[in-house]
N, C-alpha and C positions, 0 to 999 in steps of 0.2 A: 504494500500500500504506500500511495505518496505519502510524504510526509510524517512518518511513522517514527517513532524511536524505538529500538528494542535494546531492553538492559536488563541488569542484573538487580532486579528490588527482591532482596532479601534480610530480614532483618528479624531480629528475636531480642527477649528479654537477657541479653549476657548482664549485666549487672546482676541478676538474681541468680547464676550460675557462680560466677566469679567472688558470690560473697558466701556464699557457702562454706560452713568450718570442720575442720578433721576435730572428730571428739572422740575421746576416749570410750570404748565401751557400745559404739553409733549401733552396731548391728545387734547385740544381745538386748539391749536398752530397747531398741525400737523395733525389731522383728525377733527377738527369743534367739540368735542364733549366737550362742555361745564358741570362745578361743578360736576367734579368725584373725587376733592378732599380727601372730607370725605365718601369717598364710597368704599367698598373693589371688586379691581377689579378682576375679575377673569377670566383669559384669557383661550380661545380654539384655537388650534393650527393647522392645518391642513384639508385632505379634507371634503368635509360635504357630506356623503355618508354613509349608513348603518352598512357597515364593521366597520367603528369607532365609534361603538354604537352611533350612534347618537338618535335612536330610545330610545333606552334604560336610555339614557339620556334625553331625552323630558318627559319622562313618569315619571321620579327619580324630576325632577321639576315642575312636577307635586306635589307632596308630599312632595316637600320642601317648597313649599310656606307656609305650614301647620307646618313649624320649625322655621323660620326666616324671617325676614320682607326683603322680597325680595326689598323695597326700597332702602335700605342700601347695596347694593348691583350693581353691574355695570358688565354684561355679554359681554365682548370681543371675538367677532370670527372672526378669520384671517384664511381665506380658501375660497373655493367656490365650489362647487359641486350640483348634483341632489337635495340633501335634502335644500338647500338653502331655499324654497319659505314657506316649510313646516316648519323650525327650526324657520324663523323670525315671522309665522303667530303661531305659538304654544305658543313660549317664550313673544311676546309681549301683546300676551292673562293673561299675568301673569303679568308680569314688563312692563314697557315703560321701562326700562334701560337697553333695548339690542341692540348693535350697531356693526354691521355686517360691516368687510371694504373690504371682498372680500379679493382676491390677493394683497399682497405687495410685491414689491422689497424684496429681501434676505437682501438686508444690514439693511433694516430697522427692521430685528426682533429683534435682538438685544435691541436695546430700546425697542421697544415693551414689550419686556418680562421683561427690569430692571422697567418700570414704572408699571408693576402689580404686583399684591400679590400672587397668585399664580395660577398653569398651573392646568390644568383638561384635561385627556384622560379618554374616557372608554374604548377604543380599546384594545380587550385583545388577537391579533394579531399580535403584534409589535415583531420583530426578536431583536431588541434594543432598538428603542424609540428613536430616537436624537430629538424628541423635547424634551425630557425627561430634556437629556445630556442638551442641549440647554439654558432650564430654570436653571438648575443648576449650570451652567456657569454665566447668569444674575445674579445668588445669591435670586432665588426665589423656596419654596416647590411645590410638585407635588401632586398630589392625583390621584391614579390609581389602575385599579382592579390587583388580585392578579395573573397574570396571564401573558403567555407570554413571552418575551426577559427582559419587564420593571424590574422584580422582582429581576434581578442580580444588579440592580443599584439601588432602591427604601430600604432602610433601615426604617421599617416600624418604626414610632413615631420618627425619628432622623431626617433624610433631607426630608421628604414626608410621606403620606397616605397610604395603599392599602386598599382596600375594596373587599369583596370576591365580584366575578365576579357574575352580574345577582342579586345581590340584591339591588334594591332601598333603604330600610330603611338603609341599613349598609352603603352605598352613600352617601344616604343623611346625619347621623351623621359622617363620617367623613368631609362634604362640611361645616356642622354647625359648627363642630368642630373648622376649620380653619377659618372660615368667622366671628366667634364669637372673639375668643382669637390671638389680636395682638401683645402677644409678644411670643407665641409658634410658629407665622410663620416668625417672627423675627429671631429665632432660631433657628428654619429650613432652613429659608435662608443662613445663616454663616453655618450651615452646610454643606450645599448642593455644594456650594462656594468650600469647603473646600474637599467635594469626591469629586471633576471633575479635579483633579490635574493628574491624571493616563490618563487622554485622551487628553491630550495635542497631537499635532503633535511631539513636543522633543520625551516625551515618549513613545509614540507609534515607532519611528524609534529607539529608543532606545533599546528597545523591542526587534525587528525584529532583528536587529543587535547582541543582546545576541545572540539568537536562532542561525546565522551563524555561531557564535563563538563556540559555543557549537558542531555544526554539522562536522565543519571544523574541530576541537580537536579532537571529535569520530573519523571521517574518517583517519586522519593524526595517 
């Protein structure tokens, strides 16, 4: 169409990610789940249904149990869907440290996502990913296949992972990768922190507001 602008308006609540605090005790206090301490948690975000490889993802820990002592390890899923019955009867065939809370409240992802270590999609259908944006905002890396919307926001080895899409082993070494070495998702995290300044709500009307300014000069 003449005279059209196409741009990038996107924009979220990161101030309410970004103020989020690591508290002692967040997951036995707020969902009963006792000594996750020393255990690196790794949270799943969304619904538990096919589309977000979940399958594919059942099969990849399958084959990571054979990397890393899945004990040292604490599996978070906040979502609910059809694959539910089949994700907690698969995963706890492997670990007892998988704790499914269902649906939560929107205010509480937030915390959620500053008291883990980091986010896991395999969905390589995502248009953006705001849980992506999300976890980056808490100040936490991501690991995602290479595919999709994620890939405009996933700076691979700096704030997050990607792994080519459909492959388990290259999954699974980047899930070691992270799960192994705490001060590279340390540094991930302050990076991550650190791109999610551009999806501010400010930013984003600020954005849009250029774009008028611009359209109004042309036409004028």
């Amino acid at each position: 169409f003449k005279n059209v602008k196409y741009t990038n308006f996107h924009g979220f609540d990161v101030e309410k990610f970004q103020s989020a605090k690591i508290t002692a005790n967040f997951w036995e206090s707020n969902y009963q789940i006792p000594n996750l301490k020393n255990k690196v948690k790794i949270v799943f975000l969304g619904r538990l249904t096919e589309d977000k490889g979940w399958q594919f993802t059942l099969d990849a820990f399958f084959k990571l149990q054979q990397l890393v002592n899945l004990e040292n390890i604490a599996i978070i899923i906040v979502g609910d869907g059809p694959m539910r019955d089949e994700i907690l009867n698969r995963l706890t065939k492997l670990t007892k440290n998988v704790y499914l809370l269902g649906r939560v409240p929107p205010e509480n992802i937030p915390n959620i996502l500053k008291n883990s270590d980091f986010h896991v999609t395999a969905s390589e259908k995502e248009t953006r990913g705001l849980t992506v944006l999300e976890a980056f905002a808490a100040g936490i890396p991501v690991v995602a296949p290479q595919a999709g919307g994620v890939v405009e926001n996933i700076q691979d080895g700096w704030n997050g992972l990607l792994f080519t899409p459909r492959n388990q082993e290259n999954f699974c070494e980047k899930l070691k990768l992270l799960t192994e070495d705490s001060n590279l998702r340390i540094q991930m995290g302050i990076n991550a922190k650190e791109s999610i300044a551009k999806y501010s709500w400010d930013n984003a009307v600020a954005n849009l507001v250029k774009i008028w300014q611009e359209q109004i000069t042309q036409v004028s």
